[in-house]
C-alpha positions in Angstrom: 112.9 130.5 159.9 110.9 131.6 156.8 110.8 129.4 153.9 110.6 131.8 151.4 113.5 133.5 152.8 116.4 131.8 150.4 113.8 132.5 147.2 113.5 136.0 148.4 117.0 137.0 148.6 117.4 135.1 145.3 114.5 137.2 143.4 116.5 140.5 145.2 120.2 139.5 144.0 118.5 138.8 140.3 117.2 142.3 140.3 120.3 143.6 141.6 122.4 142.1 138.9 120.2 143.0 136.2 119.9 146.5 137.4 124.0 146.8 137.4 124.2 145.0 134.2 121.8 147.5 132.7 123.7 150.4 134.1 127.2 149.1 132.8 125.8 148.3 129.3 123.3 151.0 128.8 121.5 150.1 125.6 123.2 147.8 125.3 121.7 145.1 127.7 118.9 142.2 126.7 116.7 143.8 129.3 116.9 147.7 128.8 114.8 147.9 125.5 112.2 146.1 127.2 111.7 147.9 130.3 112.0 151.1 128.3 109.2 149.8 125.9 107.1 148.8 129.6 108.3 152.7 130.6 106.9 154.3 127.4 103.6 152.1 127.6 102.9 152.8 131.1 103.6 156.3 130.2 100.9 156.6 127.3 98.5 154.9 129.6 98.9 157.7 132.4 98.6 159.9 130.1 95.3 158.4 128.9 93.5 157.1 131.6 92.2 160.0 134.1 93.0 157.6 137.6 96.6 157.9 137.2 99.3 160.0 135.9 101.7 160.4 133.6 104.7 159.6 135.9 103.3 157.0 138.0 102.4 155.0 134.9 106.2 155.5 133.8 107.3 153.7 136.8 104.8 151.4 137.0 104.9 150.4 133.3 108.8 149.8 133.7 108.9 147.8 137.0 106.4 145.5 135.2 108.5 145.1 132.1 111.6 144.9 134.6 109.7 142.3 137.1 109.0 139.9 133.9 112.4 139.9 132.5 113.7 138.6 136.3 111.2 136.6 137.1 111.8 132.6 136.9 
């Protein structure tokens, strides 16, 4: 069996909680002004920088922000 098994499903049921948490509390929750802040960064930089776009630095942008408030 995988080591990193029990740390992985750990890391997944962190993100899942948060992701509910933010859901039920909207605004809110410690977490969803700072992956909106990520959102809206990633955003200006898509819309800045000719490789990527608008959208696709949205996303990315928040699933950094999201990724260091659940990491440990």
């Amino acid at each position: 069996m995988d080591e990193r098994n029990p740390k992985r499903n750990d890391w997944v049921e962190d993100a899942k909680v948060e992701i509910s948490g933010m859901a039920k509390e909207g605004m809110n929750h410690p977490s969803t002004k700072p992956v909106l802040a990520g959102a809206a960064i990633g955003a200006l930089a898509g819309a800045l920088l000719p490789v990527i776009s608008l959208p696709v630095g949205l996303v990315a942008g928040a699933g950094f922000a999201f990724y260091n408030r659940i990491k440990k």
